[in-house]
C-alpha positions in Angstrom: 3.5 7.5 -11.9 2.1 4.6 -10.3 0.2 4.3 -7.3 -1.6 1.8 -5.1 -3.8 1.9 -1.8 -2.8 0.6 1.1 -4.7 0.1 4.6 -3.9 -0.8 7.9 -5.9 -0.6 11.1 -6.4 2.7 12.4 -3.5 4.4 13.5 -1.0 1.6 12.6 0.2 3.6 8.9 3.0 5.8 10.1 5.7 3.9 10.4 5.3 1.7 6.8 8.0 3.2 5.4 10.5 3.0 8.5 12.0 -0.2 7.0 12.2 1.4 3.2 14.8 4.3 4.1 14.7 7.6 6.2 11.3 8.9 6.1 10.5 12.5 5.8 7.1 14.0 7.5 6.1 16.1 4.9 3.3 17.1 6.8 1.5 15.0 9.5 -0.5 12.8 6.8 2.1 12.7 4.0 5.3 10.8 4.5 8.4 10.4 1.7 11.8 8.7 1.6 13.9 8.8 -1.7 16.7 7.0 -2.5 19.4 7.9 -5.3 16.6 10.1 -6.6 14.4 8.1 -6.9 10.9 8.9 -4.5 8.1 7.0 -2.5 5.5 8.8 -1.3 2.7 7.2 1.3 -0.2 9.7 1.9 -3.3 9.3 4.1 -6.7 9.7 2.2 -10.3 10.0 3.8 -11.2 10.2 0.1 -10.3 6.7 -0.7 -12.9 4.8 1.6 -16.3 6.7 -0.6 -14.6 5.8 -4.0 -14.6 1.7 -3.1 -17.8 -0.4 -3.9 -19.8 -1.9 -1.0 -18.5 -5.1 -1.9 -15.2 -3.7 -2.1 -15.0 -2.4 1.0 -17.0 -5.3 2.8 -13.5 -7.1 1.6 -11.3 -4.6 3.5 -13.2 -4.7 6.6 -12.5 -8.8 6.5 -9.3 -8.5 7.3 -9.5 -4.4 8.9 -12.1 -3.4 11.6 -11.1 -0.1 10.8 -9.5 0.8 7.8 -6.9 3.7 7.2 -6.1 4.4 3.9 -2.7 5.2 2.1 -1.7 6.4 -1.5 1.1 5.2 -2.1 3.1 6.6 -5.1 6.6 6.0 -6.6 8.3 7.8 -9.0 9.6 4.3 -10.8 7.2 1.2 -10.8 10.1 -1.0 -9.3 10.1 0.7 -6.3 6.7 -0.6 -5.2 8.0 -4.0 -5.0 10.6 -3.0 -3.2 8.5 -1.1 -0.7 5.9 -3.3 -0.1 8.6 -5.9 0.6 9.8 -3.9 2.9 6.6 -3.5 5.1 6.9 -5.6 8.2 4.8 -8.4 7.6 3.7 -8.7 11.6 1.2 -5.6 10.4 -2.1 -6.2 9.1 -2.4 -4.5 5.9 -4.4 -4.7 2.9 -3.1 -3.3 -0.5 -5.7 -2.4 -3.4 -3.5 -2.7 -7.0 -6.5 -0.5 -8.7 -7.0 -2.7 -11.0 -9.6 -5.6 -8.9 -7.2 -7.3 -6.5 -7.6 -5.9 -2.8 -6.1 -8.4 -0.6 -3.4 -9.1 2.1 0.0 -7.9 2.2 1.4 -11.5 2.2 -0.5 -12.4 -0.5 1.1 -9.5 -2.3 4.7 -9.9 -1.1 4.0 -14.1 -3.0 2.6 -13.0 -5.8 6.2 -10.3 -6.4 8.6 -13.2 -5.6 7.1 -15.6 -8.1 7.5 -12.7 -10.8 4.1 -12.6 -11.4 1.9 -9.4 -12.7 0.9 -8.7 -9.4 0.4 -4.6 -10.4 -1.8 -4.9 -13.2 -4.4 -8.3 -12.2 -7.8 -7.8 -11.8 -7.5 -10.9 -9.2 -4.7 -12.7 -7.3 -3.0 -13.9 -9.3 
């Protein structure tokens, strides 16, 4: 399974995966929508924010005042691509790839149409 964090000012995160396919409340912080059988998953943490280094974290509050955090987790690593191309890019969000690179969505949504290893670079790329 693969999974990246995603934030967005506070209470903007609901609706992320409107544009992906019908979303399913699985409970009021965890939302899913599959497709052919294939799943995406996008679930509020509080955890998230105490697991990033100062520095870290000084990065997402450059771009969020307030920072809500997301999981999000596919059951094929395609899909997250395809969903964070879906993601209207008038929100401000930051995605985290886990492995170093925590920056803007746009930045993100470049980095997949040039075909580059966006998932797995410790900066952009």
């Amino acid at each position: 399974m693969i999974a990246v964090v995603v934030a967005t000012e506070a209470g903007c995160g609901h609706d992320l995966l409107e544009r992906f396919g019908t979303v399913r409340r699985d409970d009021p912080t965890r939302m899913t929508t599959e497709q052919e059988g294939r799943w995406v998953m996008l679930a509020q943490t509080d955890t998230v924010a105490g697991a990033y280094e100062p520095e870290d974290m000084e990065r997402m509050r450059e771009r969020l005042d307030e920072p809500e955090f997301f999981v999000l987790q596919v059951s094929e690593p395609s899909l997250v691509a395809d969903c964070l191309r879906s993601i209207s890019s008038n929100k401000t969000v930051v995605v985290d790839n886990d492995h170093g690179w925590i920056d803007d969505l746009n930045a993100y949504k470049q980095a997949i149409d040039r075909g580059e290893d966006w998932l797995h670079c410790a900066n952009r790329p």
